[in-house]
Z-matrix of the N, CA and C atoms (Angstrom, degrees):
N
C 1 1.440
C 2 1.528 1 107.68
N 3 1.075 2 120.66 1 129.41
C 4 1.403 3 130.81 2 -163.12
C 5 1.809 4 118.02 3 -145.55
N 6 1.283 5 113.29 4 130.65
C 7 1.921 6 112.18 5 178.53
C 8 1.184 7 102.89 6 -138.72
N 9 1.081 8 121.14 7 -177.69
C 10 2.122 9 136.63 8 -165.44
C 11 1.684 10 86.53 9 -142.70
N 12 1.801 11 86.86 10 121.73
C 13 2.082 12 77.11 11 168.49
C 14 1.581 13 72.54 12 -166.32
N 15 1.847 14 85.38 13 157.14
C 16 1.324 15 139.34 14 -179.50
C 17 1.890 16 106.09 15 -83.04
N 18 1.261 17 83.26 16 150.79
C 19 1.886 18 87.47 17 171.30
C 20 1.844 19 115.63 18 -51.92
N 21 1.993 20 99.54 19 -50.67
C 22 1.035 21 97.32 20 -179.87
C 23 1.873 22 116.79 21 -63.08
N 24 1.108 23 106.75 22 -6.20
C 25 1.757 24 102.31 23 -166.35
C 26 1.924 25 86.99 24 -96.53
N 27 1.083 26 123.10 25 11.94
C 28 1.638 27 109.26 26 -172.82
C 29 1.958 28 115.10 27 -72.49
N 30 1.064 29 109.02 28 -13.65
C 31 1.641 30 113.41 29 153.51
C 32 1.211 31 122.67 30 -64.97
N 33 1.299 32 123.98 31 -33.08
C 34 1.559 33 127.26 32 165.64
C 35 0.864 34 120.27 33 -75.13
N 36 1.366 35 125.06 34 -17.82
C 37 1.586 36 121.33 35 -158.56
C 38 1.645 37 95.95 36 -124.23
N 39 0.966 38 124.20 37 -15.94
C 40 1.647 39 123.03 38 157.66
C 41 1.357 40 109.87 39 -60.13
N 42 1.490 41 123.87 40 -46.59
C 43 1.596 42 143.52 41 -159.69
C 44 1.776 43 78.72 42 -79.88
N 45 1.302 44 138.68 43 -78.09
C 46 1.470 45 142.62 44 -174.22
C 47 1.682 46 97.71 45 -35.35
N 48 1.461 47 136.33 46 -49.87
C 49 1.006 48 121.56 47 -179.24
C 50 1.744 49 140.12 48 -54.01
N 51 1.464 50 87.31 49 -65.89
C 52 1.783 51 116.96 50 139.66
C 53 1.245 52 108.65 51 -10.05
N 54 1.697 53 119.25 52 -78.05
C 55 1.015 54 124.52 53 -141.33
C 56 2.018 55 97.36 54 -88.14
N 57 1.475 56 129.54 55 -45.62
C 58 1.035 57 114.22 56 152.77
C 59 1.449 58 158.39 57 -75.09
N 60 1.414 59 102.45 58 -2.62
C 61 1.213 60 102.67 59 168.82
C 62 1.863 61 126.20 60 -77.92
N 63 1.143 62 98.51 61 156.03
C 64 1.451 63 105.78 62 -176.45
C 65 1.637 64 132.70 63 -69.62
N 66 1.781 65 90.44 64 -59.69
C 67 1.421 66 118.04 65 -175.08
C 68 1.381 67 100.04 66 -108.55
N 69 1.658 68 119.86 67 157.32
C 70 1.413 69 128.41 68 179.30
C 71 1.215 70 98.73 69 -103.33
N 72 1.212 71 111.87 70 47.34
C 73 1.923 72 110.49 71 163.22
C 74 1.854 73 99.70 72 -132.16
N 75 0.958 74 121.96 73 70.53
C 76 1.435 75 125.44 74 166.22
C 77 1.604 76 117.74 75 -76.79
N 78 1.168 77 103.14 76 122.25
C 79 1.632 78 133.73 77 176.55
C 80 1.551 79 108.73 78 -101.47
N 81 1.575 80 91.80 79 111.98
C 82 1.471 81 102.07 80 -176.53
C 83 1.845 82 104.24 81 -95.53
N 84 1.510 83 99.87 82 141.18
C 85 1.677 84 84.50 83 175.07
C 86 1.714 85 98.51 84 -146.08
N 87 1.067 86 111.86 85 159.36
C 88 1.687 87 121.39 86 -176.58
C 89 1.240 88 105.23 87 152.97
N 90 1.764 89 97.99 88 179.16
C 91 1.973 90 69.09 89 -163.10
C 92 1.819 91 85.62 90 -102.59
N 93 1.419 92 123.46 91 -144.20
C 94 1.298 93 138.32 92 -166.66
C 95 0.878 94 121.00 93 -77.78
N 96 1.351 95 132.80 94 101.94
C 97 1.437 96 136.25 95 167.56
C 98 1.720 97 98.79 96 120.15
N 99 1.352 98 124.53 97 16.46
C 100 1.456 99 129.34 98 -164.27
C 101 1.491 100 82.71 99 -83.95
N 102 1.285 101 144.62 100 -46.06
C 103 1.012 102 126.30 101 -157.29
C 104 2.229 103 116.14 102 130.31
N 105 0.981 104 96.37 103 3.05
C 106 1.822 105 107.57 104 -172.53
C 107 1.306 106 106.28 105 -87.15
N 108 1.366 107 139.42 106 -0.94
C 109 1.656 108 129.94 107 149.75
C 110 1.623 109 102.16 108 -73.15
N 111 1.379 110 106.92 109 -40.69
C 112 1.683 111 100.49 110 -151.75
C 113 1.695 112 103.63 111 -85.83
N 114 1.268 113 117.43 112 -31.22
C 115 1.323 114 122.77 113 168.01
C 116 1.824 115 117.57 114 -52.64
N 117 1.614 116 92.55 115 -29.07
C 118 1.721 117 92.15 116 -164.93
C 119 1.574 118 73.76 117 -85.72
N 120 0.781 119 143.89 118 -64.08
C 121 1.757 120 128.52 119 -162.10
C 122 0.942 121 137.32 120 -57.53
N 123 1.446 122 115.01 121 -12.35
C 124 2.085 123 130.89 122 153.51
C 125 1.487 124 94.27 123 -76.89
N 126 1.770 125 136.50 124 -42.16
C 127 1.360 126 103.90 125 -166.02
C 128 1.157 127 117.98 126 -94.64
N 129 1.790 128 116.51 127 18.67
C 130 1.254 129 132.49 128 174.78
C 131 1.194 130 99.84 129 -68.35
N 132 1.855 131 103.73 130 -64.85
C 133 1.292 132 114.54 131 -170.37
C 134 1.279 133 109.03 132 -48.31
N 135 1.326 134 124.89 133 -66.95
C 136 1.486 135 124.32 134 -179.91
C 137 1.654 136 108.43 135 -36.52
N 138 1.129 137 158.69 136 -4.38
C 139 1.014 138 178.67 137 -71.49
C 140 1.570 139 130.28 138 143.31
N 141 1.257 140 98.83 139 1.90
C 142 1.622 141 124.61 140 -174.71
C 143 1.299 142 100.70 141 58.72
N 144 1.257 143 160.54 142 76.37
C 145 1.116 144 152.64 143 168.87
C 146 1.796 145 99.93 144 -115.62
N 147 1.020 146 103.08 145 105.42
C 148 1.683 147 106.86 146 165.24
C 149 1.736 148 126.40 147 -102.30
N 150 1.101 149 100.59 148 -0.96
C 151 1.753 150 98.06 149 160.85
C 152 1.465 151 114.00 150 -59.03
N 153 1.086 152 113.21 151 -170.28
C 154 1.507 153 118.06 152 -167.87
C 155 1.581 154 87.21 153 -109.44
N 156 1.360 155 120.31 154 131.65
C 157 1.589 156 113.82 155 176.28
C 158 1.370 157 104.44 156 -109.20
N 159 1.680 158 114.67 157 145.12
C 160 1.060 159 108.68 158 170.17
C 161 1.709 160 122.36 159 -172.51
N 162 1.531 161 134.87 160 117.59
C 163 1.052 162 124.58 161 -134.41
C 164 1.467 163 110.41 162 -59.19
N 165 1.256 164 100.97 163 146.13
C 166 1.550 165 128.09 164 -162.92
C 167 1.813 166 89.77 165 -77.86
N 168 0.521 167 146.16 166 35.58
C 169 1.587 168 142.14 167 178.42
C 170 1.604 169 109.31 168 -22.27
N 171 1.664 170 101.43 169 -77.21
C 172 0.956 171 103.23 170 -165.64
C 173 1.982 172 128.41 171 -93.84
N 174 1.370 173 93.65 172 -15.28
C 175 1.396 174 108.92 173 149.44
C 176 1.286 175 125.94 174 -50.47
N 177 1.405 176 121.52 175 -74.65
C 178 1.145 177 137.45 176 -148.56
C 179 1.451 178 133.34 177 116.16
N 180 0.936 179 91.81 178 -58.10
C 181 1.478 180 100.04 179 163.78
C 182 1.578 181 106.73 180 -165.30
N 183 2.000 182 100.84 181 152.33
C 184 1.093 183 122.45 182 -163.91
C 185 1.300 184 96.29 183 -115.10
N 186 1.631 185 132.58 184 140.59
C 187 1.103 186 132.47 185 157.47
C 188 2.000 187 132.95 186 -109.50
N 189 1.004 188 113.67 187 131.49
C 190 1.487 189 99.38 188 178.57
C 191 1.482 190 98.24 189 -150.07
N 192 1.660 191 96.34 190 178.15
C 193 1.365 192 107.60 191 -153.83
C 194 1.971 193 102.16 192 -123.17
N 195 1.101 194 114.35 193 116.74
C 196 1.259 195 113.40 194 147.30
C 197 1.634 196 123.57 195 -22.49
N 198 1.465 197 98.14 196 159.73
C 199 1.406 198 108.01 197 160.55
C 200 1.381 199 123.13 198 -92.39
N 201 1.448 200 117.86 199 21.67
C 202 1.417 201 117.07 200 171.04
C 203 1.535 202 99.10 201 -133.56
N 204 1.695 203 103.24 202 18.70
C 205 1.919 204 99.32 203 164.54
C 206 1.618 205 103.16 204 77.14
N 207 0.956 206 113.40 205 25.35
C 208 1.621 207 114.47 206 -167.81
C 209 1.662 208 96.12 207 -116.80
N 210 1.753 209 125.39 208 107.42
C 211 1.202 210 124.04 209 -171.69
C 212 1.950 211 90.98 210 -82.07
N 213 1.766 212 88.82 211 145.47
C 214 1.344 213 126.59 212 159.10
C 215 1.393 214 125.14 213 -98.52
N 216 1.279 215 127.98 214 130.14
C 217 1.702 216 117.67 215 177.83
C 218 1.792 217 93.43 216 -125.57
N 219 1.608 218 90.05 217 139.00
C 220 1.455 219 109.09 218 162.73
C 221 1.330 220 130.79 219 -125.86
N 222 0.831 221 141.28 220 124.54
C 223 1.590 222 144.56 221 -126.34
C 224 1.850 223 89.74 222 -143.22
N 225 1.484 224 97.72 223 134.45
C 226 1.488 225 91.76 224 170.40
C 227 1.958 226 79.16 225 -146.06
N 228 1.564 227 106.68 226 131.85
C 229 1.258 228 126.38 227 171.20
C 230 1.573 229 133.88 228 -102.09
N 231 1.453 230 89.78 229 3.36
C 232 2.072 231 101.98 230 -176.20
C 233 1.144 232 96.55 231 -41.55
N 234 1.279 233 117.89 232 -62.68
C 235 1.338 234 103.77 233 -142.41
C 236 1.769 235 113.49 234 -106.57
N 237 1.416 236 121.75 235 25.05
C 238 1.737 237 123.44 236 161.07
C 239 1.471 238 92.63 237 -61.00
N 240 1.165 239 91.99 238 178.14
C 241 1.267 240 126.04 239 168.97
C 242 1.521 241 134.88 240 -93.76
N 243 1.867 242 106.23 241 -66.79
C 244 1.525 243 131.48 242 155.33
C 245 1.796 244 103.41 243 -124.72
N 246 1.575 245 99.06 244 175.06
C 247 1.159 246 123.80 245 166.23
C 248 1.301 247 118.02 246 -42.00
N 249 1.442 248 107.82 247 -53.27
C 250 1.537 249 120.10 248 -165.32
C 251 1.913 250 104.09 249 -49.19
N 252 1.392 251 110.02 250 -24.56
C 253 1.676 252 120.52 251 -166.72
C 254 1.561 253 96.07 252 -72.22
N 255 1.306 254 113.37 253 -42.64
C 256 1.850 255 124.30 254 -159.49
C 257 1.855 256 94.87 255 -76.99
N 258 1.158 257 128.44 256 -31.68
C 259 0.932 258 167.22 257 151.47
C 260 1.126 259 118.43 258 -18.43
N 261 0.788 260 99.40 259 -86.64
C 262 1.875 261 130.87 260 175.53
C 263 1.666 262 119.99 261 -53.28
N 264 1.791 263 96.77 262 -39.16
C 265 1.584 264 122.56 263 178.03
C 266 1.159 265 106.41 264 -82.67
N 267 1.765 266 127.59 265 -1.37
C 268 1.414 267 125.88 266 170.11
C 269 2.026 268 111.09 267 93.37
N 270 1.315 269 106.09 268 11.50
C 271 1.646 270 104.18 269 -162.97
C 272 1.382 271 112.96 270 -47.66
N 273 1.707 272 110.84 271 -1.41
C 274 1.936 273 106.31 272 -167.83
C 275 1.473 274 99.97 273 -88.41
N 276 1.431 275 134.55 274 -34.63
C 277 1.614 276 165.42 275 111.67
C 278 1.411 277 73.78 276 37.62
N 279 1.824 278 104.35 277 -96.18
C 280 1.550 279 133.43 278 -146.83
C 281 1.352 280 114.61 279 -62.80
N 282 1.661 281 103.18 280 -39.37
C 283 1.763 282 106.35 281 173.52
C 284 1.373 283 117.20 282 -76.66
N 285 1.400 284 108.55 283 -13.88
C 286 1.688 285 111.81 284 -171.22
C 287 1.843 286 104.14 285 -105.29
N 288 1.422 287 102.74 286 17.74
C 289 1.611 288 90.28 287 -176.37
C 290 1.753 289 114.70 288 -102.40
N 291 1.213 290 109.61 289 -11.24
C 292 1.247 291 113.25 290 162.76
C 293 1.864 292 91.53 291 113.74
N 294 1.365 293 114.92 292 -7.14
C 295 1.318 294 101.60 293 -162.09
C 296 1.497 295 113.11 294 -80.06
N 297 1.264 296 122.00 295 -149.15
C 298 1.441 297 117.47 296 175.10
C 299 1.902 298 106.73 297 -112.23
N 300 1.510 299 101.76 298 139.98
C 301 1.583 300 92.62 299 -159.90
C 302 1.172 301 74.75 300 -133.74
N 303 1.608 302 116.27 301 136.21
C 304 1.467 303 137.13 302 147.45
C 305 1.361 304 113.99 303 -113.12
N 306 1.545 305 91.04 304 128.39
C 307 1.777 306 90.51 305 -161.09
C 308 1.913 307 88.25 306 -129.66
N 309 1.663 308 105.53 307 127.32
C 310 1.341 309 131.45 308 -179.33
C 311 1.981 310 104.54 309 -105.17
N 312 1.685 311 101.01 310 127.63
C 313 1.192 312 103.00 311 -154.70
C 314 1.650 313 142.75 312 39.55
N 315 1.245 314 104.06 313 62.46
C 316 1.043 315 137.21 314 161.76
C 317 1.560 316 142.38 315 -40.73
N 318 1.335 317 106.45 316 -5.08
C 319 1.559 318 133.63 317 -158.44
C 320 1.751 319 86.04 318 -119.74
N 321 0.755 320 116.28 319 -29.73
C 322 1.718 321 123.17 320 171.83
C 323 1.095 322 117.76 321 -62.62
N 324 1.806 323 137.97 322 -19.20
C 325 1.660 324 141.03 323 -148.64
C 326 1.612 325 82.25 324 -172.85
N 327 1.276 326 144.21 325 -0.14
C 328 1.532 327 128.38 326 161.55
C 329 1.436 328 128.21 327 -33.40
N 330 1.340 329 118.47 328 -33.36
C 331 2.035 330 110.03 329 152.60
C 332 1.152 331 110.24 330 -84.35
N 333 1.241 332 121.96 331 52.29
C 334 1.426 333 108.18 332 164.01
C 335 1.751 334 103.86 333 -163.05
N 336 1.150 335 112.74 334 7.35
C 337 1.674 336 133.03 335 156.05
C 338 1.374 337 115.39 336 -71.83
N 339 1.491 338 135.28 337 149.50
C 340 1.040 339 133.51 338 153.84
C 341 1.158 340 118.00 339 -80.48
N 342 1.216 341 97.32 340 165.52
C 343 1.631 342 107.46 341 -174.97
C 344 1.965 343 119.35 342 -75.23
N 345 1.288 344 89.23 343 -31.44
C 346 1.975 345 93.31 344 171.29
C 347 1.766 346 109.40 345 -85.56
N 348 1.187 347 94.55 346 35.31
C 349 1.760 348 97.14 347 160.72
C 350 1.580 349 104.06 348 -62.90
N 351 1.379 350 110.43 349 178.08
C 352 1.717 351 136.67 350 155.54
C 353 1.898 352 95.05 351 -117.79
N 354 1.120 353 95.46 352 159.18
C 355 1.379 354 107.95 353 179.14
C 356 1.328 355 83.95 354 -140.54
N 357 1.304 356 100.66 355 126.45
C 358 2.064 357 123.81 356 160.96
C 359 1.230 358 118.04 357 -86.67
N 360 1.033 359 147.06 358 77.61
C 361 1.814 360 144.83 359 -167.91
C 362 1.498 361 93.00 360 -81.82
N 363 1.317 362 117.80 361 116.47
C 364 1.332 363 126.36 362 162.79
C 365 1.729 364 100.77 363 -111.31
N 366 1.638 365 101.48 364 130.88
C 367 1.892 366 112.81 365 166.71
C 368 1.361 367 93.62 366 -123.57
N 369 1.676 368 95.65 367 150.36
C 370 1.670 369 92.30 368 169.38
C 371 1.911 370 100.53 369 -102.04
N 372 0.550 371 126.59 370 115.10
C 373 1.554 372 146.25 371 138.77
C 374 1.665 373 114.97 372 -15.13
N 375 1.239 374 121.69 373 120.63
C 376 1.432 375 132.96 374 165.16
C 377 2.109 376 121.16 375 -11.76
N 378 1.653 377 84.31 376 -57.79
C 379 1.645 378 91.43 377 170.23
C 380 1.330 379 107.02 378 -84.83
N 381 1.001 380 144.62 379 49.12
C 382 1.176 381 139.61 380 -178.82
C 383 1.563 382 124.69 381 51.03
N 384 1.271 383 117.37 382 -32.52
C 385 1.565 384 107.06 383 160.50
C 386 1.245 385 130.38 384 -25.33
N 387 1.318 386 139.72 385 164.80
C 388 1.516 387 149.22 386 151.16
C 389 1.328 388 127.47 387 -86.66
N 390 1.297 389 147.44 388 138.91
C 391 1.156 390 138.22 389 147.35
C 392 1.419 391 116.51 390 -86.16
N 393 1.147 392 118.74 391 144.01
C 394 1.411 393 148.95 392 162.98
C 395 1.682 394 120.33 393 -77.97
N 396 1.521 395 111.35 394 102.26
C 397 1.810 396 94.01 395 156.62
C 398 1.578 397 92.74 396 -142.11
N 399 1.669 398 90.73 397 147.87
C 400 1.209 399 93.05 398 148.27
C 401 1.671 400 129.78 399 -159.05
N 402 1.131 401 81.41 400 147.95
C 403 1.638 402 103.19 401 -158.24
C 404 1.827 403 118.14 402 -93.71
């Protein structure tokens, strides 16, 4: 499943995400600057999330809470090293809690993902747009 969208169309295409994905463990992948902080923060919003979102870089992961009390986890992995780090921070905890996990670079901790992920493939496109798949 695949779409072409603009920054301004990123309310639609958060709501398009939402609405097709399967599992609440979405794996964002593209490379830098594609657009996978700002996407996870419209489908926060769409999600009632009113904290301020913003990639966990150097944490690891950031957590916040909806307005219906329903925790979100966001995971940004650029910058580990190995598995053993994702690991170590408990990531089986976060994937096994039922909550919603957005996980940024993902190819970094891939033995240690489940298999009923979504994968978000964001490309940026010539005109600057993005494409959308997900698989």
């Amino acid at each position: 499943m695949k779409q072409r969208y603009n920054l301004d169309q990123i309310s639609k295409t958060a709501q398009w995400v939402l609405k097709n994905c399967k599992s609440r463990i979405l794996l964002f992948d593209g490379p830098m600057g594609s657009g996978k902080t700002t996407l996870i923060k419209e489908i926060s919003n769409h999600l009632g999330v009113k904290d301020v979102t913003s990639s966990p870089t150097f944490s690891l992961v950031n957590e916040y809470l909806s307005n219906t009390g329903e925790t979100v986890y966001h995971f940004d992995f650029y910058r580990i090293e190995d598995e053993e780090e994702a690991f170590d921070m408990g990531i089986e905890e976060y994937l096994d809690s039922g909550s919603w996990c957005f996980i940024e670079w993902p190819d970094k901790v891939q033995n240690l993902l489940p298999l009923e992920s979504d994968v978000i493939k964001l490309t940026i496109n010539q005109d600057n747009s993005r494409t959308i798949e997900i698989s």
